[in-house]
Rosetta silent file (secondary structure, phi, psi, omega in degrees, C-alpha in Angstrom):
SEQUENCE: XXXXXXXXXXXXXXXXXXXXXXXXXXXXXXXXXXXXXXXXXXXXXXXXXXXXXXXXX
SCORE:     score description
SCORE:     0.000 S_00000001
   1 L     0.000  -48.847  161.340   99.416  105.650   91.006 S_00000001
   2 H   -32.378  -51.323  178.961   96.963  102.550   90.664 S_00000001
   3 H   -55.685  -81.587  150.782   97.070  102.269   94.549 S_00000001
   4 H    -4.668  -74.980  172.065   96.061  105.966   94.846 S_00000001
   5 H   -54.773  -42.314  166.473   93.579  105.652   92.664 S_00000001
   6 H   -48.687  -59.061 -147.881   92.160  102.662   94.209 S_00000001
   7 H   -67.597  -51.903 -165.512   92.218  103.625   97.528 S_00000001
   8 H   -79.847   -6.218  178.495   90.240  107.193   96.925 S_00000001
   9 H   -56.307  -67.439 -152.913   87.954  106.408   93.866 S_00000001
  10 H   -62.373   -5.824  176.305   85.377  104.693   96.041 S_00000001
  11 H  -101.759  -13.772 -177.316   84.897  107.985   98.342 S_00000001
  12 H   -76.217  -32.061  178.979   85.409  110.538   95.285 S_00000001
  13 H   -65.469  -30.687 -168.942   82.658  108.131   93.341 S_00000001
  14 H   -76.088  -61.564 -161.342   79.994  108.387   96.648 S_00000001
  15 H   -28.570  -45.682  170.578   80.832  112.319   96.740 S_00000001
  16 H   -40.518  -73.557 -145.736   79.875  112.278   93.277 S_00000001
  17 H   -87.126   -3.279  175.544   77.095  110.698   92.879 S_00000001
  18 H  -104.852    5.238  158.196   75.304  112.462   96.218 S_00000001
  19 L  -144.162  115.796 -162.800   76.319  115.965   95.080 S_00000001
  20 H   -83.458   -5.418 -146.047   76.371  116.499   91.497 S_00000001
  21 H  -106.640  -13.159 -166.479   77.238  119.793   91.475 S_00000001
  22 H   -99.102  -11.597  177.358   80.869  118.677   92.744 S_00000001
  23 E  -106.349   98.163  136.267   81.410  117.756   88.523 S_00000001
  24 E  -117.671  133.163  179.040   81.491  120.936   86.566 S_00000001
  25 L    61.488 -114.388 -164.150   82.377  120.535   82.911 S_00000001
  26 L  -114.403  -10.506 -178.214   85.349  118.807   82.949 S_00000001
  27 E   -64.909   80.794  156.685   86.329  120.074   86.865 S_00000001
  28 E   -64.927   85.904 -173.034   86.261  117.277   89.414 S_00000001
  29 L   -75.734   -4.684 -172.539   85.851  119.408   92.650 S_00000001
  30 H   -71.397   -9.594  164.766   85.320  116.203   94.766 S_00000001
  31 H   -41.866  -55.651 -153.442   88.750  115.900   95.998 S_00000001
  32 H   -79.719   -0.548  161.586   88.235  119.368   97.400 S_00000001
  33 H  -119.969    9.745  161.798   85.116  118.687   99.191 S_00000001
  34 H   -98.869  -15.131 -179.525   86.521  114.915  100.913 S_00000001
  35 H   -86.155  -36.018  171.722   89.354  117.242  101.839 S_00000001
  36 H   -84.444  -10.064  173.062   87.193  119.834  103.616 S_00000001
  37 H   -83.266  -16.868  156.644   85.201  117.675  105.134 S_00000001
  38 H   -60.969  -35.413  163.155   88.216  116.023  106.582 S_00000001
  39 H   -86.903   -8.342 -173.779   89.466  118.925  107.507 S_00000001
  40 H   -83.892  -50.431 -170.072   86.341  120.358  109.165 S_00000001
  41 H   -46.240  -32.182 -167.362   86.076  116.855  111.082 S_00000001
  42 H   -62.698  -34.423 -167.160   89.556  117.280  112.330 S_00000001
  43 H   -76.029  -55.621 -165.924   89.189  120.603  113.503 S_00000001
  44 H   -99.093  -17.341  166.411   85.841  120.274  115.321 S_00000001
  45 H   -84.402   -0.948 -166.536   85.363  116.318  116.167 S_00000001
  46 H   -89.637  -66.345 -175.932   89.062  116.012  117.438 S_00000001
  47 H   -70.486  -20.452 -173.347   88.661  119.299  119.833 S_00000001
  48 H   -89.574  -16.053  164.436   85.508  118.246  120.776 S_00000001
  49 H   -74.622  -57.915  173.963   86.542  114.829  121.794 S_00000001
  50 H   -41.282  -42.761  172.493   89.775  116.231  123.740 S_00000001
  51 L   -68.152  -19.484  179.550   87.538  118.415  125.614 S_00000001
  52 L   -64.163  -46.687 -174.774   85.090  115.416  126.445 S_00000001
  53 L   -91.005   16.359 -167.258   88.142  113.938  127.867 S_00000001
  54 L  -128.020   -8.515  147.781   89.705  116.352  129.439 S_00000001
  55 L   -61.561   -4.979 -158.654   86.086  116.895  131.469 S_00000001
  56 L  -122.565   -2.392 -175.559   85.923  113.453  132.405 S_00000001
  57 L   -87.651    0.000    0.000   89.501  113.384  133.636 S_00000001
C-alpha cells in the first residue's frame, strides 16, 4: 500500500493543488480526473499517433 501511495501521491498532490475544486468536503475526486485524463490521452493521442504512422508508411 506504501508503494501505491508513493507512486500516485505526487500526481494526485499537482491535480490538487491546480484545481481545487477536485477536493469537496471530505471527497478526493482527483483520482477520477488523472484517470480521465489518461483515458482521454489514450483514446485520442494513441489514434492520432497510429494514424500519423500509418500516413507515413
Amino acid at each position: 500500500m506504501r508503494f501505491f501511495r508513493s507512486v500516485t501521491e505526487p500526481v494526485f498532490g499537482w491535480v490538487r493543488r491546480r484545481l481545487p475544486f477536485s477536493v469537496v468536503g471530505m471527497l478526493d475526486l482527483s483520482p477520477m480526473f488523472v484517470l480521465l485524463t489518461l483515458w482521454f490521452l489514450r483514446i485520442f493521442l494513441v489514434k492520432s499517433l497510429m494514424d500519423l504512422a500509418f500516413r507515413l508508411r
